[in-house]
N, C-alpha and C positions, 0 to 999 in steps of 0.2 A: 194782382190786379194790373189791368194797361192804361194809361194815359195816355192823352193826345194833350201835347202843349202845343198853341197855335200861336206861336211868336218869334217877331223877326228880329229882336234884339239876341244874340246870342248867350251874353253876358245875365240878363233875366230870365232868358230860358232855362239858365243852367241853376239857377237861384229856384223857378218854380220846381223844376226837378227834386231838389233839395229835400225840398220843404214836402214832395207828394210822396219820397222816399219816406218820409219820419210819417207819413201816414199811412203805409203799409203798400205803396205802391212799386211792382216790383220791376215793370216794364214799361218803354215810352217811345215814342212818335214823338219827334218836334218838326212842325210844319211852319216856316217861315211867309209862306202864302194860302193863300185862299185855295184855291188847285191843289196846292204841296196836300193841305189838311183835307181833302175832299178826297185823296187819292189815297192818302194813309190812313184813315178811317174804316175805306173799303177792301185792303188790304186786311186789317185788323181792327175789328169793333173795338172801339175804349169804353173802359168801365166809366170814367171821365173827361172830361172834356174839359182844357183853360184855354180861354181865348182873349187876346187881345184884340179890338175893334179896329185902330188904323196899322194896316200892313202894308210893306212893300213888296208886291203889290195886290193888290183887294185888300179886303173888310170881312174880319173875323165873323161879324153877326150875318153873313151872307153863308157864310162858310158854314157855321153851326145850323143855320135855319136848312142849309143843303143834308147838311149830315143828317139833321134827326127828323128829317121828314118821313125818312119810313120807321126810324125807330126811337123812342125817349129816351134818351141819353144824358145823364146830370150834369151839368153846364154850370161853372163859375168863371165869371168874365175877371181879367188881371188886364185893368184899362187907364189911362189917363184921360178917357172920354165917358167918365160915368152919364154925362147926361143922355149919347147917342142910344146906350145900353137902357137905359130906366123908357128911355120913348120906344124904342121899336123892340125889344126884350124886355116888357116891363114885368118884376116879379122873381128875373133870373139873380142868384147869388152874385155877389160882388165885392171887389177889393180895387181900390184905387191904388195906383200907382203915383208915387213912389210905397212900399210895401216892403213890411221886414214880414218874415213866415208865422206869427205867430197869429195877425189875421190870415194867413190863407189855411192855417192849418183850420183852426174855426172855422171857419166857410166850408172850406172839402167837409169836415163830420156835419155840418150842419146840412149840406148837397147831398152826402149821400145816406142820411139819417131821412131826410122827405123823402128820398125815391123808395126808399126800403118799407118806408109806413102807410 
């Protein structure tokens, strides 16, 4: 399975990696910007999608609202901006940051447990 992590910290990109690894994911995309992630998307469809909300530079939830508009794609946000996510994404999976893996492994089976049913 592919992943798109959409995060400009590299040092947590490499920690969600980690952690989509222990969920059976076997390939990734890290896109540090809005464009990076809208580019490698269309490059390679991900089976999931983690996004971060503030990037340098754009905004994750502009990035995913671009990506899955032609297609549903299961979407867990890895944000320090829970409230931006719950108001203009409300409903999408979630982990605040700061985060050790054992919520994001929870959230991934839970994300792609709803797409699958």
């Amino acid at each position: 399975m592919h992943a798109l992590i959409i995060e400009d910290e590299s040092l947590i990109a490499m920690a969600i990696e980690e952690a989509l690894r222990d969920c059976g994911f076997t390939s990734f995309d890290i896109a540090a910007s809005a464009e990076e992630a809208v580019a490698a998307a269309a490059r390679k469809c991900p089976d999931l999608i983690t996004a971060d909300v503030e990037l340098r530079p754009g905004c994750g939830i502009t990035a995913v609202q671009s990506i899955c508009s032609e297609r549903p794609i299961p979407v867990l946000f890895i944000t320090g901006s829970p409230g931006e996510v719950r108001l203009r994404m409300p409903g999408h999976a979630l982990v605040e940051k700061p985060f050790d893996a054992g919520p994001i492994k929870e959230a991934i089976m839970l994300t792609m447990d709803n797409e699958d049913g």
